[in-house]
The first five atom37 places (N, CA, C, CB, O) and aatype in JSON, in Angstrom:
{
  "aatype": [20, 20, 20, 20, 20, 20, 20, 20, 20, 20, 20, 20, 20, 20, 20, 20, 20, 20, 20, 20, 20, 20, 20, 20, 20, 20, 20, 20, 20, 20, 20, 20, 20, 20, 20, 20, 20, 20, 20, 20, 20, 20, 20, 20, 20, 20, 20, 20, 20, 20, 20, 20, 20, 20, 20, 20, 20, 20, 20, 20, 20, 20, 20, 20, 20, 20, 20, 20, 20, 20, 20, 20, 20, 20, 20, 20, 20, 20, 20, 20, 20, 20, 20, 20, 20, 20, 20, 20],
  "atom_mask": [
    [1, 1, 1, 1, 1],
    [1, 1, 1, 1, 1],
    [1, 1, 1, 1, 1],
    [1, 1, 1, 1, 1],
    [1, 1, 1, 1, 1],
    [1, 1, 1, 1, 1],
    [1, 1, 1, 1, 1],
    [1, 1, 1, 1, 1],
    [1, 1, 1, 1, 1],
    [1, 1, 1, 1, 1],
    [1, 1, 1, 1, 1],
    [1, 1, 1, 1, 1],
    [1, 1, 1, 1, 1],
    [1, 1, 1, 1, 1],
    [1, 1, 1, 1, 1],
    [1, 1, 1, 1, 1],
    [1, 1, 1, 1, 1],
    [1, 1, 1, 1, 1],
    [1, 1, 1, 1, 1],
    [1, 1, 1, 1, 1],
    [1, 1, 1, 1, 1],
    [1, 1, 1, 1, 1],
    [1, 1, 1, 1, 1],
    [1, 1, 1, 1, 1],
    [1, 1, 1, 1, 1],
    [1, 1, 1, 1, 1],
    [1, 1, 1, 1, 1],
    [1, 1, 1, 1, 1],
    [1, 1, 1, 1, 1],
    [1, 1, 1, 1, 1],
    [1, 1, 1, 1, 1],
    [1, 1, 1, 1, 1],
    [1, 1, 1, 1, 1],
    [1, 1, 1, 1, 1],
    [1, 1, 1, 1, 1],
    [1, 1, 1, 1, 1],
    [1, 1, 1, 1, 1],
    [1, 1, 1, 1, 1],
    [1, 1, 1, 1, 1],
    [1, 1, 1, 1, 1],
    [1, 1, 1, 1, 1],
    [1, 1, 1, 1, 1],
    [1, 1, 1, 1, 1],
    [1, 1, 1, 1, 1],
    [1, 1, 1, 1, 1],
    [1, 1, 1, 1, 1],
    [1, 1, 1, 1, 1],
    [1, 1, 1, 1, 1],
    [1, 1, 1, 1, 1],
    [1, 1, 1, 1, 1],
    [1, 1, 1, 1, 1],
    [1, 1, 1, 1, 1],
    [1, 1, 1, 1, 1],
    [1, 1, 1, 1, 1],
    [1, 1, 1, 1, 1],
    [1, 1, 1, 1, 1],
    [1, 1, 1, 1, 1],
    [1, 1, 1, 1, 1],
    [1, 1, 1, 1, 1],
    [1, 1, 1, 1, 1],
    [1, 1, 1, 1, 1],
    [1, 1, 1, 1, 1],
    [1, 1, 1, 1, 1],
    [1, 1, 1, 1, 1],
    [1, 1, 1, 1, 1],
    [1, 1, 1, 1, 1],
    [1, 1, 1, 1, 1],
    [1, 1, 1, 1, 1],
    [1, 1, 1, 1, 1],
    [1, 1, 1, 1, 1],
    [1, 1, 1, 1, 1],
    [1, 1, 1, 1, 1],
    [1, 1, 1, 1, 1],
    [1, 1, 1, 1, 1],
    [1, 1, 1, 1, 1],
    [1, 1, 1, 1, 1],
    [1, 1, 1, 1, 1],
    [1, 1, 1, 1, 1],
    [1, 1, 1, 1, 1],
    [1, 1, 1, 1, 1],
    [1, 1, 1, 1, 1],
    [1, 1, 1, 1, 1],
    [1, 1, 1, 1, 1],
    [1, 1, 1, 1, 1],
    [1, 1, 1, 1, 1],
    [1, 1, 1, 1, 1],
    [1, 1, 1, 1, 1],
    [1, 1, 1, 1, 1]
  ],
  "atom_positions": [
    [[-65.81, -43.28, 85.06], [-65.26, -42.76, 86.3], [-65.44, -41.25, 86.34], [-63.77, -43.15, 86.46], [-65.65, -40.69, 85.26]],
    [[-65.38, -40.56, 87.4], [-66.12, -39.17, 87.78], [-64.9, -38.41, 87.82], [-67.06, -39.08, 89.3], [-63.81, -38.94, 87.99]],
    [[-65.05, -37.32, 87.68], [-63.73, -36.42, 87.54], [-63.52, -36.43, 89.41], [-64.07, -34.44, 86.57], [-64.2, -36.71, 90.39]],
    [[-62.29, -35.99, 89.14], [-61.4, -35.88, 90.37], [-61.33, -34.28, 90.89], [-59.82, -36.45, 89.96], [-61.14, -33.59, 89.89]],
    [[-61.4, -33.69, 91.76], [-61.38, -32.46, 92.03], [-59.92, -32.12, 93.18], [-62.94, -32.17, 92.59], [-59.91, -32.44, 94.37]],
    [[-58.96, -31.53, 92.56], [-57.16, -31.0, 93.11], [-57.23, -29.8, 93.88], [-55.93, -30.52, 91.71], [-57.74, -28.88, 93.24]],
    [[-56.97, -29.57, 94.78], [-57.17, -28.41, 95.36], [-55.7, -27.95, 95.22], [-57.83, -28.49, 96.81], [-54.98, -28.64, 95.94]],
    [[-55.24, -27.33, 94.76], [-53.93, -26.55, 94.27], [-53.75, -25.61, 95.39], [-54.06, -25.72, 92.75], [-54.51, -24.72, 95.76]],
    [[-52.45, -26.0, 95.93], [-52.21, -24.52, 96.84], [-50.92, -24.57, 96.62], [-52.61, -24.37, 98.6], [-50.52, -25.65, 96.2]],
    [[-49.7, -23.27, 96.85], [-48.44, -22.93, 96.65], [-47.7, -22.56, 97.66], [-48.38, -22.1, 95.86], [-46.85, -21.66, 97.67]],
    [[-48.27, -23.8, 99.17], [-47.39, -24.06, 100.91], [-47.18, -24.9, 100.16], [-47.97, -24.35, 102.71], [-47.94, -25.58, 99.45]],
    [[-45.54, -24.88, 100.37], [-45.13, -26.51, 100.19], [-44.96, -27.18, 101.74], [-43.45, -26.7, 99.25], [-44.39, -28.25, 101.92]],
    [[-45.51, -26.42, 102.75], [-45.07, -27.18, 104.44], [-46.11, -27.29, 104.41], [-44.37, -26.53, 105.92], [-46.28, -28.31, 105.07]],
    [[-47.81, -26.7, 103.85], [-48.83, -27.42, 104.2], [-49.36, -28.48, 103.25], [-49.74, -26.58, 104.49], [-50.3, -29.23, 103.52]],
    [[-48.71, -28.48, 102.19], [-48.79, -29.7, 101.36], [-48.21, -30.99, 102.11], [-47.98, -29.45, 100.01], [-48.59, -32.13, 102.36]],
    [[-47.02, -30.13, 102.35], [-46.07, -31.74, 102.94], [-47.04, -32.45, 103.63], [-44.61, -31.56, 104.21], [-47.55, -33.47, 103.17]],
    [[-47.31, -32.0, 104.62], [-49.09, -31.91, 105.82], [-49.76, -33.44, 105.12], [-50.77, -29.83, 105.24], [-49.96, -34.55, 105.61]],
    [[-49.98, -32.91, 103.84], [-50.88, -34.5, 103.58], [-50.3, -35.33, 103.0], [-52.13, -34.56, 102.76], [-50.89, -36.36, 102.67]],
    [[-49.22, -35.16, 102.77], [-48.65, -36.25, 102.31], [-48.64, -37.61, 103.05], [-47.49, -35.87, 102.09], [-49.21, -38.58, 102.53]],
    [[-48.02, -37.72, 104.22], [-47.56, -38.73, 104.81], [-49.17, -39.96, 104.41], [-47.08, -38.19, 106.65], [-49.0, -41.14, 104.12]],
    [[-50.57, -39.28, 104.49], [-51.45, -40.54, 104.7], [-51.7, -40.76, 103.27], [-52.9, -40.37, 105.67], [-52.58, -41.62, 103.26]],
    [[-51.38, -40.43, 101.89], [-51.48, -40.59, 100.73], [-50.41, -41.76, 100.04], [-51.4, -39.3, 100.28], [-49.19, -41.61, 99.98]],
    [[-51.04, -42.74, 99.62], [-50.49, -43.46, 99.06], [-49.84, -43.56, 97.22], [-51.27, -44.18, 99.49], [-48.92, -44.31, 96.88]],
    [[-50.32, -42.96, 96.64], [-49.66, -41.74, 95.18], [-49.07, -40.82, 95.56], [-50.66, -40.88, 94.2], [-49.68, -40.04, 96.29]],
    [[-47.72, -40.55, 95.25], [-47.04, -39.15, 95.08], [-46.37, -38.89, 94.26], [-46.39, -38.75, 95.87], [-45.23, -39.35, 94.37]],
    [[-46.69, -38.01, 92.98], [-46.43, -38.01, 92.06], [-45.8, -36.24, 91.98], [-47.59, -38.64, 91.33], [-46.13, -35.31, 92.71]],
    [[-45.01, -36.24, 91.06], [-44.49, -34.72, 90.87], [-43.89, -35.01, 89.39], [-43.18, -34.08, 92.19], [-43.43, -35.99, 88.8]],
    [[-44.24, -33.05, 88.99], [-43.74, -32.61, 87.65], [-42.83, -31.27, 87.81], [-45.03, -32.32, 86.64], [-43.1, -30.39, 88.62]],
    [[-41.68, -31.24, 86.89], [-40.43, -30.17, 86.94], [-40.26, -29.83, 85.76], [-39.07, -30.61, 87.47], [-39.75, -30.57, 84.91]],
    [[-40.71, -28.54, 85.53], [-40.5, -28.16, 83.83], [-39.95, -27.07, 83.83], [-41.76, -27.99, 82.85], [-40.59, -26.07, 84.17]],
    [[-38.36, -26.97, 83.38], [-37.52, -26.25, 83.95], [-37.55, -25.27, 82.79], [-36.21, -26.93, 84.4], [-37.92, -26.01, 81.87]],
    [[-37.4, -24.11, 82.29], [-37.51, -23.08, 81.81], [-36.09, -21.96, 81.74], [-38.61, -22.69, 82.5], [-36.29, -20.95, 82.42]],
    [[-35.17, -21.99, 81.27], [-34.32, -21.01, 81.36], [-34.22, -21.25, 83.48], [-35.1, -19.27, 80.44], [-34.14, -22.3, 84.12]],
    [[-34.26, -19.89, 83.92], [-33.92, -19.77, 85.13], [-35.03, -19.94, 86.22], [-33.33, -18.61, 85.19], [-34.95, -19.84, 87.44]],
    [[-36.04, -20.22, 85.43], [-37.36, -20.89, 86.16], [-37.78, -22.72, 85.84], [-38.78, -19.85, 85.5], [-37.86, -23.48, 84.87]],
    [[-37.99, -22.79, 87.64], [-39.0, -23.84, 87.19], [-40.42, -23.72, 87.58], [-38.6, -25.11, 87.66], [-40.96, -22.82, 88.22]],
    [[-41.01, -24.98, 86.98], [-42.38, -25.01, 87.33], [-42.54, -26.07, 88.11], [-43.27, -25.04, 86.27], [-42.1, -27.12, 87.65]],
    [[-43.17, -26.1, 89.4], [-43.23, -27.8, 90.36], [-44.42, -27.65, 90.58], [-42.32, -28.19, 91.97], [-45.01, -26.64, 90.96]],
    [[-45.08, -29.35, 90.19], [-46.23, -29.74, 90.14], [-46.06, -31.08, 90.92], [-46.75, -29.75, 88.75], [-45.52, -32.07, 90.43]],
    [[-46.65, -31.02, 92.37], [-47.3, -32.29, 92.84], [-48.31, -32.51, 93.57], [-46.63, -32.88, 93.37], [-49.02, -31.68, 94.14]],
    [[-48.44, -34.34, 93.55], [-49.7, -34.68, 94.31], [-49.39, -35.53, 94.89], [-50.85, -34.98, 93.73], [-48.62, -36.46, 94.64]],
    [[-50.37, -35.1, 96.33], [-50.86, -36.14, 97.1], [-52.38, -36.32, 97.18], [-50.35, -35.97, 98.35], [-53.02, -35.34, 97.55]],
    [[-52.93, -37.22, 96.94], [-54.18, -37.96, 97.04], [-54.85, -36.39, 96.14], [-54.82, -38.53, 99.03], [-54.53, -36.03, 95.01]],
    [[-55.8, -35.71, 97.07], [-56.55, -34.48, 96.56], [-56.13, -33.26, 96.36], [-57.43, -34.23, 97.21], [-56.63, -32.57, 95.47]],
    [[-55.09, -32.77, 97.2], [-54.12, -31.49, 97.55], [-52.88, -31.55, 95.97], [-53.06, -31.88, 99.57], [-52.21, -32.46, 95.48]],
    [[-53.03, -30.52, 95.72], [-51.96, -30.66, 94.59], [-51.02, -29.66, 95.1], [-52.47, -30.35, 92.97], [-51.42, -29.11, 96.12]],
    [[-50.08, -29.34, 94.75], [-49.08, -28.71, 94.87], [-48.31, -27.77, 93.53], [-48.36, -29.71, 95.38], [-47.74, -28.42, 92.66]],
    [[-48.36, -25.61, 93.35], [-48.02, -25.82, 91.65], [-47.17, -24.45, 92.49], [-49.54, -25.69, 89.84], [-47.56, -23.8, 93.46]],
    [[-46.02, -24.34, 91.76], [-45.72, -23.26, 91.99], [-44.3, -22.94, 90.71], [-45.48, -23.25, 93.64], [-43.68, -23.71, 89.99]],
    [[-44.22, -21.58, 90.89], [-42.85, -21.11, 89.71], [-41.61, -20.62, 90.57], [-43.31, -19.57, 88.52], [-41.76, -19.94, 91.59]],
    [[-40.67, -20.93, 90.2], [-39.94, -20.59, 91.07], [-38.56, -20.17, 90.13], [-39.88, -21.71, 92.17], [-37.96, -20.87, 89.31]],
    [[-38.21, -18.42, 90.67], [-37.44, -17.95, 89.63], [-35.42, -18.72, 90.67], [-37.91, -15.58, 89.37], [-34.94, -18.37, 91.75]],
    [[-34.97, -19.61, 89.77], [-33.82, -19.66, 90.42], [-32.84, -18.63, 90.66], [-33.3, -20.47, 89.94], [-32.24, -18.83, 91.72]],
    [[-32.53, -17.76, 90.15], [-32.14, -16.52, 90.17], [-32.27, -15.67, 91.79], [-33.01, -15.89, 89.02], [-31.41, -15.12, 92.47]],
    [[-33.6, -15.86, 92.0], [-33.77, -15.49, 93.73], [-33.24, -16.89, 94.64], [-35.76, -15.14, 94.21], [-33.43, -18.1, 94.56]],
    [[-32.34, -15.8, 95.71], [-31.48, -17.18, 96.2], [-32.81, -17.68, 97.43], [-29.42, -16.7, 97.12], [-32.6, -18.74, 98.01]],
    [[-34.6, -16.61, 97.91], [-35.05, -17.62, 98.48], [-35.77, -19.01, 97.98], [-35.66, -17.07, 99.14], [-35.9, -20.15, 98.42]],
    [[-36.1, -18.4, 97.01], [-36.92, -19.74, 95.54], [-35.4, -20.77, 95.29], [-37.52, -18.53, 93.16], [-35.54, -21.99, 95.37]],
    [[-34.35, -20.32, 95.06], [-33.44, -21.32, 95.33], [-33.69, -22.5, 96.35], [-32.38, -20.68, 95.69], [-33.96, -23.67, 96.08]],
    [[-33.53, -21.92, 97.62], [-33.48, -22.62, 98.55], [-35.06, -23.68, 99.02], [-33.0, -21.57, 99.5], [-35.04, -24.78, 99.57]],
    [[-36.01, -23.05, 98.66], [-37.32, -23.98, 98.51], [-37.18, -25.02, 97.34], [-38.69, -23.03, 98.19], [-37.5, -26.2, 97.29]],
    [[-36.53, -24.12, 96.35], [-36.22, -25.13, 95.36], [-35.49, -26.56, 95.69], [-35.4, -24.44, 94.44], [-35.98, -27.65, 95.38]],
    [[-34.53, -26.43, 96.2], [-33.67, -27.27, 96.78], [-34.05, -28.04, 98.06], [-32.61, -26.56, 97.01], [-33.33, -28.94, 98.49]],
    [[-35.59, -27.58, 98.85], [-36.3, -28.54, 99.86], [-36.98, -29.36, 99.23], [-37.15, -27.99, 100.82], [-36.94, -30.57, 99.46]],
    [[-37.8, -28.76, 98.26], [-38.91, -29.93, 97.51], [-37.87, -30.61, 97.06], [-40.11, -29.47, 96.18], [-38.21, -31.79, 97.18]],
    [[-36.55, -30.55, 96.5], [-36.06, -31.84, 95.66], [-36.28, -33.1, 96.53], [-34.39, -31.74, 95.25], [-37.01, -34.09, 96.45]],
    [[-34.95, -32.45, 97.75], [-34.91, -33.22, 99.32], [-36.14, -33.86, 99.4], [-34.76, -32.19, 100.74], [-36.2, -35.08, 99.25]],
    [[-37.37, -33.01, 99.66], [-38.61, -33.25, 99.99], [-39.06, -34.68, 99.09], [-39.46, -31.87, 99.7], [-39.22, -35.75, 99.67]],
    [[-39.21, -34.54, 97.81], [-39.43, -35.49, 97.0], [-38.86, -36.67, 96.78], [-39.44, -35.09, 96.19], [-39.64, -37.55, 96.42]],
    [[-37.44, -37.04, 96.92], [-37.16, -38.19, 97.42], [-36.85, -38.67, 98.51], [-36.58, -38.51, 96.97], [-36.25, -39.75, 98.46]],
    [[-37.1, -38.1, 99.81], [-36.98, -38.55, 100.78], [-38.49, -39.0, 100.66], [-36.38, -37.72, 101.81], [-38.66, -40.17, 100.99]],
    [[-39.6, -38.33, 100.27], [-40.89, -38.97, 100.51], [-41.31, -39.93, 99.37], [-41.96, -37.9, 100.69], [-42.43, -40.46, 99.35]],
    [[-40.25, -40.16, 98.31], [-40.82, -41.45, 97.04], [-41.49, -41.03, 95.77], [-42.07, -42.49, 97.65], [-42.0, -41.75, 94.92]],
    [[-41.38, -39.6, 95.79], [-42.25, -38.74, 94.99], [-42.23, -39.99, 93.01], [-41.18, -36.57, 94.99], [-41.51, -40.75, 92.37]],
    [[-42.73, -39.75, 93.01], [-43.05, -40.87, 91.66], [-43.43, -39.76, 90.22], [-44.83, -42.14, 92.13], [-44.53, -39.43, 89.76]],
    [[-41.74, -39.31, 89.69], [-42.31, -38.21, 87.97], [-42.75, -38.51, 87.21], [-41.6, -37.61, 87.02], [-42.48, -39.64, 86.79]],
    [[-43.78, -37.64, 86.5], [-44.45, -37.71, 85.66], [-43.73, -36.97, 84.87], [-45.63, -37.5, 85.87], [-43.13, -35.9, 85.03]],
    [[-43.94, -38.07, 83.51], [-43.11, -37.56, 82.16], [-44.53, -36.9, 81.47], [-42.18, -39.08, 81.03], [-44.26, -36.03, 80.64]],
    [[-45.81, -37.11, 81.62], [-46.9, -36.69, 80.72], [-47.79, -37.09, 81.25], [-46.96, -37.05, 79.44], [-47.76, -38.09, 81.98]],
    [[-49.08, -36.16, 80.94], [-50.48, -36.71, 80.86], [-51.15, -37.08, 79.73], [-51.24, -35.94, 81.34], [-51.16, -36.21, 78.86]],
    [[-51.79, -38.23, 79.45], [-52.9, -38.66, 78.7], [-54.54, -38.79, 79.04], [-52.5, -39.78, 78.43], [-55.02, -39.0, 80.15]],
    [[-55.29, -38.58, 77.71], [-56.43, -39.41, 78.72], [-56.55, -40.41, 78.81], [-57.57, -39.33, 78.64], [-56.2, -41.08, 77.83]],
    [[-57.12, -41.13, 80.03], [-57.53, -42.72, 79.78], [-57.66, -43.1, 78.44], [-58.89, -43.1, 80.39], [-56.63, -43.43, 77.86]],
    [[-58.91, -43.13, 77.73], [-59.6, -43.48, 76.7], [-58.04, -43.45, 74.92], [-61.22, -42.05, 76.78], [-57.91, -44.0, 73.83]],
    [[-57.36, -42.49, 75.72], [-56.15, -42.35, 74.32], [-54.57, -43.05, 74.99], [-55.81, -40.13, 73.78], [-53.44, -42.75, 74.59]],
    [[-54.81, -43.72, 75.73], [-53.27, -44.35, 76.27], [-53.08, -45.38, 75.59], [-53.08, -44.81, 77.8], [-51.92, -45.57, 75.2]],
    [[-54.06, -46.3, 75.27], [-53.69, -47.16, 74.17], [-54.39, -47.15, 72.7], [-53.84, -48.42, 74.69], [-55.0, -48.15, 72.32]],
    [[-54.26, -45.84, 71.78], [-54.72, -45.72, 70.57], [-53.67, -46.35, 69.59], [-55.04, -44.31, 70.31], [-53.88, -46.36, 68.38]]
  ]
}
């Protein structure tokens, strides 16, 4: 299978954008002291951004993607593997 190509951008309102026709939606939260890190996807569009909680506007985005993510089914990822090593 051929690699996949993510176009990463850090709108989370123009991400939202593709979500609705994507059938995978997957997201990652790797929380850090007073930062996190949010990682998601829909179909090709990825979604990455840091967000210091400490600033009350990164708060408040913080607190849409949550909303955002289960109102839309968002599906977490605990890890990546490669194919070829998931069942060694």
């Amino acid at each position: 299978m051929g690699e996949v190509t993510i176009y990463v951008i850090d709108d989370w309102d123009a991400f939202m954008e593709a979500v609705s026709g994507c059938r995978y939606r997957l997201y990652q939260l790797k929380r850090i002291d007073n930062t996190v890190l949010v990682r998601a996807r829909a179909g090709s569009i990825g979604f990455e951004r840091k967000l210091d909680l400490s600033d009350e506007e990164d708060k408040k985005l913080y607190e849409k993607i949550k909303r955002d993510l289960e109102v839309w089914n968002f599906i977490e990822v605990k890890k990546t593997v490669a194919d070829d090593e998931f069942f060694v």
